[in-house]
VOTI-307566 format. One record per atom (N, C-alpha, C): residue in one letter; x, y, z. Coordinates in steps of 0.2 Angstrom, whole numbers, plus 5000, padded with zeros to 4 digits. Atoms other than C-alpha are relative to their C-alpha. Layout:
N
aXYZ/...
END
This chain:
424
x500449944999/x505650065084/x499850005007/x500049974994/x505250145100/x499249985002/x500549994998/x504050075113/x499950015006/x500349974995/x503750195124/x499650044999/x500649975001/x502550275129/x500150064996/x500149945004/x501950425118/x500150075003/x499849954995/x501850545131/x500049995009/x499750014995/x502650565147/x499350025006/x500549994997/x501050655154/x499249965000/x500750075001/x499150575155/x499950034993/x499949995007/x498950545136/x499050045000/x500449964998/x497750675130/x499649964990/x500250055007/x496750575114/x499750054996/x500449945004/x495950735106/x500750034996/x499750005002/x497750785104/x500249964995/x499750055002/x498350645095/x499950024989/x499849965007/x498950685076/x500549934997/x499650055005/x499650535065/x500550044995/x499649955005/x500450665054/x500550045004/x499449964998/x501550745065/x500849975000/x499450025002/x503450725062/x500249945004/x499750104993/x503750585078/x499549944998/x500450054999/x502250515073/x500149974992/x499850025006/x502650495054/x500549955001/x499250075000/x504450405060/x499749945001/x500150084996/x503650285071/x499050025003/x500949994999/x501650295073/x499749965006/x500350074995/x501550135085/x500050045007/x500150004993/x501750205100/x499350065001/x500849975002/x500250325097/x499749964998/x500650055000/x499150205090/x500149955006/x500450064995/x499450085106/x499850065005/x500549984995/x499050225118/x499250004997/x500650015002/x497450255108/x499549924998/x500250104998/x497150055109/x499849995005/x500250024992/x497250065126/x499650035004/x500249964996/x496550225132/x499350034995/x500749955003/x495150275119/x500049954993/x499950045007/x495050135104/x499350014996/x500549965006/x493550195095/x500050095003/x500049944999/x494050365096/x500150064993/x500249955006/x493450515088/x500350084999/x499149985001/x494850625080/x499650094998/x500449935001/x494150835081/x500650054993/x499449985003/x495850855071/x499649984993/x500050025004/x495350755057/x499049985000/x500550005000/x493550765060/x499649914998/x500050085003/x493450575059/x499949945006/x499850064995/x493450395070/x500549984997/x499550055000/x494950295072/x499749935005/x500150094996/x494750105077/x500749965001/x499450014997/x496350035085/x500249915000/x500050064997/x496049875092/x500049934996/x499850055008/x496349695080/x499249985001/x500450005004/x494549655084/x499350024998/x500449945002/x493549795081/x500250024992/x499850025007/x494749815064/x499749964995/x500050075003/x494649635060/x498850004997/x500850025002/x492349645060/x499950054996/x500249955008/x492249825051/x500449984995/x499849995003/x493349765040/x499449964994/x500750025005/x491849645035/x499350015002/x500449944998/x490649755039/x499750054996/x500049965007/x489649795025/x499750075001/x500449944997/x488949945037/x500750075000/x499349965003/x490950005035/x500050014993/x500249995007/x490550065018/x500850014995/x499449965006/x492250095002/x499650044998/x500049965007/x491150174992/x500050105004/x500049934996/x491850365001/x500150064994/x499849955003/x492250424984/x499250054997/x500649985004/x490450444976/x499750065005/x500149944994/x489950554993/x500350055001/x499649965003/x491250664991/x499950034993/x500049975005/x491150704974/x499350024999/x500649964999/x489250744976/x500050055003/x500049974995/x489550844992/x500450064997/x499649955002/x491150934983/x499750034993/x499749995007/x491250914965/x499350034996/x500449975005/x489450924957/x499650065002/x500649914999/x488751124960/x500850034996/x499349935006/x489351264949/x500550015003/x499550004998/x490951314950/x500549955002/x499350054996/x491751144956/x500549994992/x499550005006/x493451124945/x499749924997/x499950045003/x493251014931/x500449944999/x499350054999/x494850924931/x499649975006/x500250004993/x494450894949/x499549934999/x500750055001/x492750804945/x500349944996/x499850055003/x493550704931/x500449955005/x499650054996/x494750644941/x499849945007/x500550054996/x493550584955/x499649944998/x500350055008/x492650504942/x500349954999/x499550055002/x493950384938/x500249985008/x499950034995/x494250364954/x499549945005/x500850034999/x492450314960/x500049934995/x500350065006/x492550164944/x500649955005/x499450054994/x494050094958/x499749945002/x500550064995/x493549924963/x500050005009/x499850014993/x494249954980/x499650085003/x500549954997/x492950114982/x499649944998/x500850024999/x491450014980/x499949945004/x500450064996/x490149904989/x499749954993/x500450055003/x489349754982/x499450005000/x499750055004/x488549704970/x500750044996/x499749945004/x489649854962/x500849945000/x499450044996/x491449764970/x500149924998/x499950065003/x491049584967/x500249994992/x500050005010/x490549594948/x500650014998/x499550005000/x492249684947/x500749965002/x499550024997/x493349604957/x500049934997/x500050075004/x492749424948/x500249994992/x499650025007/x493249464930/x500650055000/x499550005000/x494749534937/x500549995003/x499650044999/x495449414947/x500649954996/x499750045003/x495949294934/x500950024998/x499249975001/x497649404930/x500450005006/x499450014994/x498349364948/x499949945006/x499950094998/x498049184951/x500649965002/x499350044996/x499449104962/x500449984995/x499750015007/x499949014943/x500150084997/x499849945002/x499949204936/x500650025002/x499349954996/x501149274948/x500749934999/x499350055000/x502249104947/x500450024993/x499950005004/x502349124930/x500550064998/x499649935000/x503049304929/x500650005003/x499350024995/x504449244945/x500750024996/x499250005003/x505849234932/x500250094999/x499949945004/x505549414924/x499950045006/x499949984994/x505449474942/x500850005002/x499350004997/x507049404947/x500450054993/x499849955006/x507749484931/x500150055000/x499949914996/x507449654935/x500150005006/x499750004993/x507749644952/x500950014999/x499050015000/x509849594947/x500250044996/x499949965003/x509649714934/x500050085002/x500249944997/x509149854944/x500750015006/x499450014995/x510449804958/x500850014996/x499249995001/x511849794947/x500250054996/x499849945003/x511549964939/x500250045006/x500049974994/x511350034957/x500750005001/x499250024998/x512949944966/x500550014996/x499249985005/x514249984948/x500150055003/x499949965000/x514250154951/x500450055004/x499250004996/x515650164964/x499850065004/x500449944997/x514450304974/x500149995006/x499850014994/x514550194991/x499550015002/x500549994994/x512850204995/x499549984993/x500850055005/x511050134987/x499550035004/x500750014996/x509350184992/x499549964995/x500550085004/x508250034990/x499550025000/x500549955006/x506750144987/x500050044994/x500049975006/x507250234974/x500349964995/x499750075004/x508350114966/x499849955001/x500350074999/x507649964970/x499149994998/x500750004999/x505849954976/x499550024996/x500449985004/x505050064967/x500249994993/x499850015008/x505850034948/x499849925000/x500250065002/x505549864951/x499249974998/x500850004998/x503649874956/x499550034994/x500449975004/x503249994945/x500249964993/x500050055007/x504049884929/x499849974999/x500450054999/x503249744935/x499250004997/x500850005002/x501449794935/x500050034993/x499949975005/x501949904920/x499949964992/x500050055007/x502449764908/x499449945001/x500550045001/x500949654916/x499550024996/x500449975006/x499749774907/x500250024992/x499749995006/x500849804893/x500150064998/x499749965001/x501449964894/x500749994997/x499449995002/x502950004883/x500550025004/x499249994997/x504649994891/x500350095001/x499549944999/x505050174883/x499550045001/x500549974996/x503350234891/x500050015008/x499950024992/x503650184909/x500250045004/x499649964995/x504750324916/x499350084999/x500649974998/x502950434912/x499749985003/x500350014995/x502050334919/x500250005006/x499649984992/x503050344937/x499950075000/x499849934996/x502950534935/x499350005003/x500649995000/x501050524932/x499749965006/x500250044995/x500850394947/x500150025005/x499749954996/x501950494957/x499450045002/x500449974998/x500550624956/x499250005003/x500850014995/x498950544960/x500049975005/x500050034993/x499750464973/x499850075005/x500249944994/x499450654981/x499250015000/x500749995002/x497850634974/x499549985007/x500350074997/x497450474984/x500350005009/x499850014994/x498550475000/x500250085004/x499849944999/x499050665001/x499850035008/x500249974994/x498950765016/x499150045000/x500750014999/x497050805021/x499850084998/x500049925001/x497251005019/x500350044994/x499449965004/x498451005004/x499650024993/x500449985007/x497551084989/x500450014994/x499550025004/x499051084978/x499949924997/x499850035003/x499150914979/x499149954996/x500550045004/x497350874972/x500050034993/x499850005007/x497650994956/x500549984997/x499250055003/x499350894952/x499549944999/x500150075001/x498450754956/x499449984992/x500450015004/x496850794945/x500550014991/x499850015006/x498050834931/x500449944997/x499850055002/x499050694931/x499749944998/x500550035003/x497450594931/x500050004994/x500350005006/x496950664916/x500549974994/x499350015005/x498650624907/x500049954998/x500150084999/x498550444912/x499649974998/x500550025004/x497050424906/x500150024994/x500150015006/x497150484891/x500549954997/x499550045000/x498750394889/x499749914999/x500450085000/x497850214894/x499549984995/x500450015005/x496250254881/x500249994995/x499650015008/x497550264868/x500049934998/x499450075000/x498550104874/x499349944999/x500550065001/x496550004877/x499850014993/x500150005006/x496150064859/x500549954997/x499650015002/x497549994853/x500149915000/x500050075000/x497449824861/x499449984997/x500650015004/x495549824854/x500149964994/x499950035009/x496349794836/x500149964999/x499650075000/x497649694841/x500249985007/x499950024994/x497549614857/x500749955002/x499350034997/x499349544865/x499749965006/x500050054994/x499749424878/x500250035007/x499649954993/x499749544895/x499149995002/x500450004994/x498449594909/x499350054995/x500649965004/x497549734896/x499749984998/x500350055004/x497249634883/x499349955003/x500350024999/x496349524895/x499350025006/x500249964997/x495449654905/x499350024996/x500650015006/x494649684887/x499449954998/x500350055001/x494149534884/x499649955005/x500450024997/x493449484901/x499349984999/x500850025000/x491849384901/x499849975003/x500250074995/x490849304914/x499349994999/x500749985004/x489149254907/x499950044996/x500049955007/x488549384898/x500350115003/x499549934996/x489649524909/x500450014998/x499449985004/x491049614901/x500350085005/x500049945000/x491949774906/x500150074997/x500249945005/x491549944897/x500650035000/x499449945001/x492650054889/x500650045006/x500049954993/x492850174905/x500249975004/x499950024996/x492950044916/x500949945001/x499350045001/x494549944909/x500350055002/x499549945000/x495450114908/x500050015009/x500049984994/x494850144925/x500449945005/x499850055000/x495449994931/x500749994998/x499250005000/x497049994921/x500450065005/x499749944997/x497450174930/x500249975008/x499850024993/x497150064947/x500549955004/x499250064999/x498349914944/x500750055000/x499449975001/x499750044938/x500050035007/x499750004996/x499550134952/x500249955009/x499850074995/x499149994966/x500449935000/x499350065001/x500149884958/x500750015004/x499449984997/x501849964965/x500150045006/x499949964991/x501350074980/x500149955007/x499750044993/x501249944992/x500449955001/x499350054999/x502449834987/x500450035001/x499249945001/x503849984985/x500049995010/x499949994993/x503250015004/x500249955004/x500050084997/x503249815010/x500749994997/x499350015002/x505049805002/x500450045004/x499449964994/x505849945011/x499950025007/x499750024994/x505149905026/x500149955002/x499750084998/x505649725025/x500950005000/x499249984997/x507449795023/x500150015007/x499849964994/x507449915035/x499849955006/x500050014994/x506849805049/x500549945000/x499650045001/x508149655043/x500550035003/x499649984999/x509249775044/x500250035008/x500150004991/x508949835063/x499949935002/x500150064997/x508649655067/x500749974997/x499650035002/x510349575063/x499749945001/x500250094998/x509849405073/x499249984996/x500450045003/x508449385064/x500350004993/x499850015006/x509249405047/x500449945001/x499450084999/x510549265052/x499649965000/x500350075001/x509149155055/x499850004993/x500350015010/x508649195035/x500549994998/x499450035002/x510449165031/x500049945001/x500050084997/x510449005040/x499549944996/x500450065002/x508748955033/x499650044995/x500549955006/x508149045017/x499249974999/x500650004999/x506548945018/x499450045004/x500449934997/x505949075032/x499950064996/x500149925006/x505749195017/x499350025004/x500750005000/x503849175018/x499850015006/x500349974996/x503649175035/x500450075003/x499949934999/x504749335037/x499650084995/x500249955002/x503849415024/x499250045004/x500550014995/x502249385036/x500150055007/x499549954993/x503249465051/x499950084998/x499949945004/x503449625039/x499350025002/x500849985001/x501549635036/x499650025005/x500350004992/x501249625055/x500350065005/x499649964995/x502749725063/x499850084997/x499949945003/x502749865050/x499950014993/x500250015008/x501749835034/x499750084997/x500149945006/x500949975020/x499450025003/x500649994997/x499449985027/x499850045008/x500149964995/x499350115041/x499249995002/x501050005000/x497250145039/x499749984994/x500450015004/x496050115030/x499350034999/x500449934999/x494650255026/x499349954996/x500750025001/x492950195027/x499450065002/x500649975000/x491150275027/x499449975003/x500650054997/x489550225038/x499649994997/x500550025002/x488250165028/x499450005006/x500649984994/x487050165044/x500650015006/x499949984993/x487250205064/x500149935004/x500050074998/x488250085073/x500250005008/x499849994992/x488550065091/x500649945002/x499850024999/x490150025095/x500650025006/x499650004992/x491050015115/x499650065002/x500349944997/x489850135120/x500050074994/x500049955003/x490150255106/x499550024994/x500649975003/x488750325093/x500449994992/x499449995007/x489750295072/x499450014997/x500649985005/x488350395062/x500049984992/x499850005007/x487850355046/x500250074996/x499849945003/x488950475035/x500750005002/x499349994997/x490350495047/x500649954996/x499550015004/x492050455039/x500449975007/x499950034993/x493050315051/x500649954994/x499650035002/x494850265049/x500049935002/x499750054998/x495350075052/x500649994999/x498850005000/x497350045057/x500049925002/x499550055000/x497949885052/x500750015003/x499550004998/x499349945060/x499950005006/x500350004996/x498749965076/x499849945003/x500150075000/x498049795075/x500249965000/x499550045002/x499249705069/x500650005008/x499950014992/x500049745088/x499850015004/x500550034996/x498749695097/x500249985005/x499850044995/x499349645114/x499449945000/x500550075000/x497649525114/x500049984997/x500150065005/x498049445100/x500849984997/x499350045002/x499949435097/x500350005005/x499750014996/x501149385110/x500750074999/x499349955002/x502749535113/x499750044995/x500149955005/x501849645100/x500650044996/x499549925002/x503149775098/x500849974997/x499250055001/x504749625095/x499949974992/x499950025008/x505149595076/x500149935001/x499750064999/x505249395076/x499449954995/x500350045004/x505049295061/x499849935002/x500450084999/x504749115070/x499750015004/x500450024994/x503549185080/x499349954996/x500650054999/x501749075082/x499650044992/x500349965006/x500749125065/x499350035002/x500649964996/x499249245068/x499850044993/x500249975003/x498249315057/x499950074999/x500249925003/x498849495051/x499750004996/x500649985004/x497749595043/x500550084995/x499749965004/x499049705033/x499950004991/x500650015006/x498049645016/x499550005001/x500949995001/x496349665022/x499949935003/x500350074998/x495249525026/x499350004997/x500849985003/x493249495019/x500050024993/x500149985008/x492849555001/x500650044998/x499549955003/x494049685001/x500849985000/x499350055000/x495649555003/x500650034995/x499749985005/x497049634994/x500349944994/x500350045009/x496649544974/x501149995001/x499450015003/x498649584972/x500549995007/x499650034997/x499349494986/x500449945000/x499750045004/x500149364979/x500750024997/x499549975003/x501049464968/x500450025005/x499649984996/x501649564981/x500549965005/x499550054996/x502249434992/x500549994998/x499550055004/x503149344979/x500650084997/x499549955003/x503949534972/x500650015006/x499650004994/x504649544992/x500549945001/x499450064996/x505349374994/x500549994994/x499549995006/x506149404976/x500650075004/x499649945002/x506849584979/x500550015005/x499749994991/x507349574999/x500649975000/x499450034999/x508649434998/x500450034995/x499650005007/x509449494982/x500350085003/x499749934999/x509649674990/x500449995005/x499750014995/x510349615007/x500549934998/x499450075002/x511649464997/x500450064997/x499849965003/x512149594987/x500650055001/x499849944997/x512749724998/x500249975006/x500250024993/x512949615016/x500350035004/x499849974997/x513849725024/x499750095003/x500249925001/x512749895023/x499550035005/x500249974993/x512150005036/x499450054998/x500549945000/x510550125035/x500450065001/x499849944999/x510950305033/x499450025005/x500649994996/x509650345047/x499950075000/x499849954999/x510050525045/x499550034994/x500249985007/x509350535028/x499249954997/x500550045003/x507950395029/x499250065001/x500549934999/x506250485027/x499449964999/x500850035001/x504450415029/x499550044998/x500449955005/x503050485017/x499550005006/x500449984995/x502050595029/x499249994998/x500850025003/x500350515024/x499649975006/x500650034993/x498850445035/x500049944996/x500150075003/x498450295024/x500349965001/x499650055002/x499950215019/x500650005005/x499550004998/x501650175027/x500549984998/x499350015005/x503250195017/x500450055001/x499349974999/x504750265015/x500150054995/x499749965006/x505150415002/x500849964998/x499350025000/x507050365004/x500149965006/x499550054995/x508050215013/x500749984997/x499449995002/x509850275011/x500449955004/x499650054994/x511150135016/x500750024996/x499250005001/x512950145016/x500349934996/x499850085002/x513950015007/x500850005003/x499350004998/x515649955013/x500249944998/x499850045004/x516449845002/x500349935005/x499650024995/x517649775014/x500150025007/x500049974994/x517149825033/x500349945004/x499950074995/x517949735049/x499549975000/x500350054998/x517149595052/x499149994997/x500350035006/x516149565036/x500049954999/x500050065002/x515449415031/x500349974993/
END
């Protein structure tokens, strides 16, 4: 990825636009000018703050004055007075039951009886039925005699979305619904900030989804199986349980969080293997660097672009005013190239010195299903570059999803060459 400067002229910080087509490819060299030259800066574009720098991220991110809960102020603001769309509100609704909107005690409470389904033992346990689809997905891909694979489409995301899919107990010949339905509230969730299409798609597909999940939590009600729903139901902690509403809502956030940022953290763990030969050799050489390259990933080019917080009070930070109210991105991404905190920022290098990325979060809000994800990545990544070793990125064809939030790939199209010169 390109580290040069942003612009050739003195950088103009009011300009600046994460959404624009340069900035969607490669976003880094715009967030370090904004590090450098204005890092609590206040965005007239998105009417917003950005925070740039790892340790101004790293304290709002525990910072209970950085508020999750952004959804319930919106939907008062928008949703409740006459005429607001009904769908619409529903779908905020469910949104708002999100554990990853709220503050504490709201956040704890949930996040404590729904830990238990992604315990270090939980995820080991699953590891085979991971590898499993993984080979299965690869060796319908590579049959097909096409000469090319995209490891998002084909890969990453069919395995992620399985995954989470058969940990709640979604049926097999259910699954290819749910991906459409997840599809859509991703526009809901991560969508462009002006797109008004993509919140009526998104509010419908909500509704779909939900109803779809009341059926399935009815269902296990009667007859409770051995998966993540099941146990969602029956959580208890003292005399705490989750409500009806509350599992549903919940099941709707694993299915979708379940496979977004792992799809994204897989195919950018290709992709930069793949522009890094010399570091791949070192993981040919020594597959135990699995884990710490999945770390490098998290750091160089992880899922988590920002992170959209709300001020619960008036903070004074580097000189600048953050009212309570005001809506205030924080870039894990940005931070994780912290020239004051990592050595060479900008160089892909799995043995480098360990440092504490923050491409999961940090503080209460730690991302719950990071485990999983790690363990999906050091399954999926070797299995797609043993497979293929010879395969080159269609660069021409690769396409990054124009979102503020997240950072992923729509398509990472790679050529295959069965027998190229100087193949391994």
């Amino acid at each position: 990825m390109s580290t040069a400067p942003f612009h050739a002229a003195p950088f103009d910080a009011d300009r600046a636009d994460l959404l624009s087509p340069e900035a969607v490819a490669d976003p880094y060299p715009l967030l370090a000018a904004l590090r450098e030259h204005d890092p609590v800066h206040w965005s007239p574009r998105y009417r917003s703050w950005f925070l740039t720098r790892y340790d101004d991220v790293d304290a709002a991110l525990r910072d209970v004055r950085f508020s999750s809960d952004r959804i319930a102020p919106y939907r008062r603001a928008k949703l409740d007075r006459p005429g607001a769309d009904a769908g619409l509100r529903y779908a905020f609704g469910v949104l708002e039951e999100w554990m990853v909107f709220k503050d504490p005690p709201d956040h704890t409470r949930l996040r404590k009886l729904l830990s238990r389904g992604f315990t270090p033992r939980a995820v080991a346990g699953i590891r085979p039925r991971v590898e499993q689809l993984a080979d299965e997905l690869l060796d319908a891909a590579t049959s097909s005699g096409a000469g090319t694979l995209d490891v998002v489409r084909d890969v990453a995301y069919p395995l992620t979305a399985s995954v989470i899919a058969e940990m709640l107990g979604v049926p097999r010949r259910d699954q290819d619904d749910f991906k459409v339905w997840s599809d859509r509230i991703t526009g809901l969730v991560f969508g462009g900030l002006a797109d008004d299409g993509r919140h009526a798609d998104g509010a419908s597909g909500m509704a779909e989804l939900t109803g779809y999940l009341a059926d399935l939590v009815a269902a296990h009600e009667r007859e409770p199986a051995d998966d993540l729903l099941s146990a969602l139901i029956s959580a208890r902690d003292e005399h705490d349980s989750l409500s009806h509403d509350e599992v549903v809502a919940t099941g709707v956030l694993l299915l979708f969080a379940g496979h977004e940022t792992t799809t994204n953290l897989i195919g950018s763990a290709v992709l930069a293997l793949l522009r890094h030969p010399g570091q791949r050799a070192l993981l040919d050489a020594d597959p135990q660097r699995w884990s710490a390259a999945v770390e490098e990933v998290l750091r160089y080019d992880g899922p988590a672009k920002t992170v959209a917080r709300v001020m619960a009070a008036d903070v004074e930070l580097r000189g600048r005013t953050l009212r309570r109210g005001d809506r205030v991105f924080l870039s894990p991404s940005a931070a994780n190239r912290d020239p004051a905190v990592f050595e060479d920022p900008d160089t892909f290098d799995i043995g480098r010195r360990a440092g504490r990325q923050l491409g999961f979060g940090v503080g209460l809000h730690y991302c719950l299903g990071a485990p999983l994800a790690r363990m999906e990545a050091a399954v999926a990544v070797p299995r797609v570059l043993a497979r293929v070793p010879a395969q080159t990125v269609d660069e021409d064809r690769l396409r990054w999803a124009p979102v503020l939030l997240s950072r992923g790939m729509e398509r990472l199209p790679v050529r295959l060459h069965p027998d190229p010169p100087g193949a391994r």
